[in-house]
GUTITI-338939 format. One record per residue (C-alpha): x negated, y, z; residue number from 1. Coordinates in nm, 2 decimals, m for minus. Each point is the difference from the previous one (the first is absolute). Layout:
residues N
REC        x        y        z     i
REC        X        Y        Z   NUM
...
END
This chain:
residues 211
REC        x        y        z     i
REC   m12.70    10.16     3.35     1
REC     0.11    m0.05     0.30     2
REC     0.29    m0.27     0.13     3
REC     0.33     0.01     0.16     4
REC    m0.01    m0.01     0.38     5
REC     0.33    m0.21    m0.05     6
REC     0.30     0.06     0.27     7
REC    m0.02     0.18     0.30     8
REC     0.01    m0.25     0.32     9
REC     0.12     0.23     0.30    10
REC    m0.15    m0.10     0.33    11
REC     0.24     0.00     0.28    12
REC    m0.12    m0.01     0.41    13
REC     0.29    m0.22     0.17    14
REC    m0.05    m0.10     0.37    15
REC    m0.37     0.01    m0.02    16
REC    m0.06    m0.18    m0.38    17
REC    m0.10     0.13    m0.28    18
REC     0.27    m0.07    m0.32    19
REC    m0.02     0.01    m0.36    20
REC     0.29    m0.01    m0.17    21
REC    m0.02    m0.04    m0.39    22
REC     0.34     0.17    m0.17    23
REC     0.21    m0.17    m0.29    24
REC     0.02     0.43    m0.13    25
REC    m0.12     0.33     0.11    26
REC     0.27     0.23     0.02    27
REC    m0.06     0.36     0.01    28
REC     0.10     0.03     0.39    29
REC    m0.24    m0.31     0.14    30
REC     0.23    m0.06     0.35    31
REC     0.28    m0.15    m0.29    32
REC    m0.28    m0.27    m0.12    33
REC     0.14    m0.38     0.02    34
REC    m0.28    m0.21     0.17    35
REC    m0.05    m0.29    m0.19    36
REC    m0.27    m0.15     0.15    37
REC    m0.16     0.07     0.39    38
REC    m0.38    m0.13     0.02    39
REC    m0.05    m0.04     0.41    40
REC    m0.30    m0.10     0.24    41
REC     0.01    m0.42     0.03    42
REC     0.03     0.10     0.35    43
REC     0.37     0.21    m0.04    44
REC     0.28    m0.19     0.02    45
REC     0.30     0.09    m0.21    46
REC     0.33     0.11     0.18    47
REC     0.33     0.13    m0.03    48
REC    m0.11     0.34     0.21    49
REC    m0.27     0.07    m0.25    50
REC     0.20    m0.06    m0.33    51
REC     0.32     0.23     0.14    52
REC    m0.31     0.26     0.11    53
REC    m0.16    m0.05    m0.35    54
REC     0.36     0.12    m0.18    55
REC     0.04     0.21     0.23    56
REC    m0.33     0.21    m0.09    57
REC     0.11    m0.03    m0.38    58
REC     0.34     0.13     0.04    59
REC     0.18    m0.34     0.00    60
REC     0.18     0.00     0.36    61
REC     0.28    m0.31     0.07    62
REC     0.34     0.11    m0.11    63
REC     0.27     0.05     0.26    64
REC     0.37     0.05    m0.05    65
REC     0.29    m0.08     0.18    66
REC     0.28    m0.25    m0.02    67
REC     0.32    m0.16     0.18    68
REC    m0.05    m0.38     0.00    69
REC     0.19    m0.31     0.14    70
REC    m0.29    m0.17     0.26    71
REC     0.03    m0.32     0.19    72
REC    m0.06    m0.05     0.39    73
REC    m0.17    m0.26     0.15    74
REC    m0.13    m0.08     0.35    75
REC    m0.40     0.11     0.09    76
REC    m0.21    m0.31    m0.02    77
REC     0.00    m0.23     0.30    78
REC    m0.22     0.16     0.25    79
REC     0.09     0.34    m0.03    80
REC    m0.03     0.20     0.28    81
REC     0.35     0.28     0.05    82
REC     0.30     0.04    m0.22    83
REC    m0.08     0.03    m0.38    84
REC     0.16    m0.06    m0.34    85
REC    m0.15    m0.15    m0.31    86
REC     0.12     0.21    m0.28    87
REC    m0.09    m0.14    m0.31    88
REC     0.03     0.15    m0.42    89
REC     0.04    m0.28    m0.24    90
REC    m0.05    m0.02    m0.35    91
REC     0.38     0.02    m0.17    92
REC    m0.07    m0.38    m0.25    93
REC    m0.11    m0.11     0.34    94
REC     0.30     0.01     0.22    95
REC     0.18    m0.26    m0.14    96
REC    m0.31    m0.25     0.12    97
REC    m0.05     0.16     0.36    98
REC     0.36     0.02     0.13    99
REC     0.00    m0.27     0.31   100
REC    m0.34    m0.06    m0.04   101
REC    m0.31     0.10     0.24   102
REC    m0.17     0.34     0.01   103
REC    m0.35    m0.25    m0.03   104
REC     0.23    m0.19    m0.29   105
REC     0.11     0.32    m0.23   106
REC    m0.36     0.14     0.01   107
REC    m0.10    m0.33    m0.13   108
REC     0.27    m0.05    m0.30   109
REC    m0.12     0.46    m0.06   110
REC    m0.35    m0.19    m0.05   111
REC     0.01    m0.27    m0.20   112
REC     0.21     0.23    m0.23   113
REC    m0.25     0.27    m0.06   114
REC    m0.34    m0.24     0.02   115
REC    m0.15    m0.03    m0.32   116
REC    m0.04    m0.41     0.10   117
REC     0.31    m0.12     0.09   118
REC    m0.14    m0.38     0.08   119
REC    m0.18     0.04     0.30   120
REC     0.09    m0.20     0.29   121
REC     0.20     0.24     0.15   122
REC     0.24     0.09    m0.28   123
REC     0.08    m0.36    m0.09   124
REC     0.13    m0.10     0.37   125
REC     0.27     0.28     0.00   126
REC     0.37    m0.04     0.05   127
REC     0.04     0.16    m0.31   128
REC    m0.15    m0.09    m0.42   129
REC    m0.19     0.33    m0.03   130
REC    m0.14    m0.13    m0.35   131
REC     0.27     0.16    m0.21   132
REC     0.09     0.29     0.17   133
REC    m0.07     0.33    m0.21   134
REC    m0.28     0.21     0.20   135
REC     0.13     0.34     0.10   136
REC     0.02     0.33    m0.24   137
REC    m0.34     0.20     0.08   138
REC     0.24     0.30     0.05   139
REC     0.22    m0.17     0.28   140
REC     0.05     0.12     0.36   141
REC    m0.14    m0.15     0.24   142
REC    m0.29    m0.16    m0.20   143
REC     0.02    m0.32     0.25   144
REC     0.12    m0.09     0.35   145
REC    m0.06     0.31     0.22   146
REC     0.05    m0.01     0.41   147
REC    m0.06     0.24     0.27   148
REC     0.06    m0.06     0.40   149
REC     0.15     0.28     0.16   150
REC     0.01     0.07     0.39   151
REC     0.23     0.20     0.22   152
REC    m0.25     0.27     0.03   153
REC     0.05     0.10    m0.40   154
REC     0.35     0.08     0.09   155
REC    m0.12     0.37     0.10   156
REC    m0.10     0.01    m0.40   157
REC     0.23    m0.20    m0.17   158
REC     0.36     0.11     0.00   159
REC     0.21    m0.27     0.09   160
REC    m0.21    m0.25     0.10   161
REC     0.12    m0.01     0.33   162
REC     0.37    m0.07    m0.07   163
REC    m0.16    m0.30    m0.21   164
REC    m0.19    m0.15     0.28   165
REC     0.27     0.07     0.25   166
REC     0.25    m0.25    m0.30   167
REC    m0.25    m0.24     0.00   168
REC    m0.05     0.00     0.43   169
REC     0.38    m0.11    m0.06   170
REC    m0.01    m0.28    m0.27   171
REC    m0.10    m0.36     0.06   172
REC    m0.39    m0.02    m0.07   173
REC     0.04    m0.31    m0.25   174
REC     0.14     0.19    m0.21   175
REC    m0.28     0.17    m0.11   176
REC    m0.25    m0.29    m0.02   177
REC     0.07    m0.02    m0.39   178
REC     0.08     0.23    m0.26   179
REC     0.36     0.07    m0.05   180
REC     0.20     0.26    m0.16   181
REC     0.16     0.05     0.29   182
REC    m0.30     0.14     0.15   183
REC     0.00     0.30    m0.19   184
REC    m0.04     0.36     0.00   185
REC     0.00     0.29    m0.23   186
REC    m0.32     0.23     0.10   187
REC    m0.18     0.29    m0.18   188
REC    m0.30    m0.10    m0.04   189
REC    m0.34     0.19    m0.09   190
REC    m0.19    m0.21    m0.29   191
REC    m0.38     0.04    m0.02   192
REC    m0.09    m0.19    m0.37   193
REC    m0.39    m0.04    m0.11   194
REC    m0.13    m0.14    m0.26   195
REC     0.00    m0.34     0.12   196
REC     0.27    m0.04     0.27   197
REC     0.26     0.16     0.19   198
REC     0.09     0.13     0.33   199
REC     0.30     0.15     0.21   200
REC     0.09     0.18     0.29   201
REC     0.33     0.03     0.14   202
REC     0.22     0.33     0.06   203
REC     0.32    m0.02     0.06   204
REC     0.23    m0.32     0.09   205
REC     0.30     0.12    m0.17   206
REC     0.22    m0.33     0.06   207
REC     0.02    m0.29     0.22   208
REC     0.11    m0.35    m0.02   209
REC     0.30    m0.06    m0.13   210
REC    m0.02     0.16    m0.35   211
END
């Protein structure tokens, strides 16, 4: 009599390397499969490009959508070389910790609240008791602290940014050391989520400073 050959293991060729992926199911159309577990060369190093390649082979491409948001400016980093604007997404529980607070601060308080160990050196010297503040709902938008740098030159793609740098040429440059919600705008916004993180790009600036 013979035995069963067990589950099927597809092999996958990615960048060179050889892949087997062992599936929790095997559905009748094989590009649906959910890859449980990914066997790989001691060599191969695991990245973010591979895993959103990976999905995208088995039918399990980020999601995208659109939204209008309220995002915060901030001056570039020190350094920075040409106009530019910090545009950062924040985490709605979060706002109430970040206002007048550092873009370095903020990203710090977005940590501490989502890390699994919240008594690590760095979350115990903040300005603010992290320990009994909720973590965020898994279905919340932005899933944590979220900033892009944009430069003049994205004005020939993003409507509205120039009138938005031309404001800021025109305001005092302290003001936008620290977040405020005065430093506002309302933007359409293009949200890439995966499975672990999210992204966005912006669109449109559909309002300036004061709102």
């Amino acid at each position: 009599m013979g035995t069963s050959a067990g589950p099927v293991r597809p092999i996958l060729t990615v960048f060179g390397h050889r892949i087997e992926a062992s599936c929790c199911s095997q559905p009748a159309q094989p590009r649906y499969a959910i890859i449980c577990n990914v066997t790989v060369g001691a060599a191969f190093r695991w990245t973010t490009a591979l895993s959103v390649s990976l999905l995208a082979l088995w039918g399990a491409d980020p999601t995208q959508t659109q939204r209008e948001e309220f995002l915060f400016l901030l001056n570039p980093p020190p350094g920075s070389k040409g106009a530019a604007v910090v545009v950062l997404w924040i985490p709605p529980p979060l706002l109430r910790y970040c206002l007048g607070k550092t873009r370095e601060q903020c990203v710090a308080i977005d940590y501490c609240i989502r890390t699994t160990n919240r008594n690590v050196s760095q979350c115990r010297n903040l300005t603010v008791d992290v320990t009994n503040i909720p973590k965020y709902p898994r279905d919340i938008y932005p899933r944590r602290v979220l900033a892009v740098t944009y430069f003049p030159a994205a004005a020939s793609v993003i409507k509205g940014l120039d009138g938005l740098l031309e404001y800021l040429d025109a305001q005092p440059k302290a003001d936008f050391d620290r977040l405020s919600g005065k430093a506002r705008i309302k933007a359409k916004i293009k949200v890439t989520r995966s499975a672990d993180d999210d992204d966005f790009d912006l669109l449109e600036v559909l309002a300036v400073p004061p709102l």
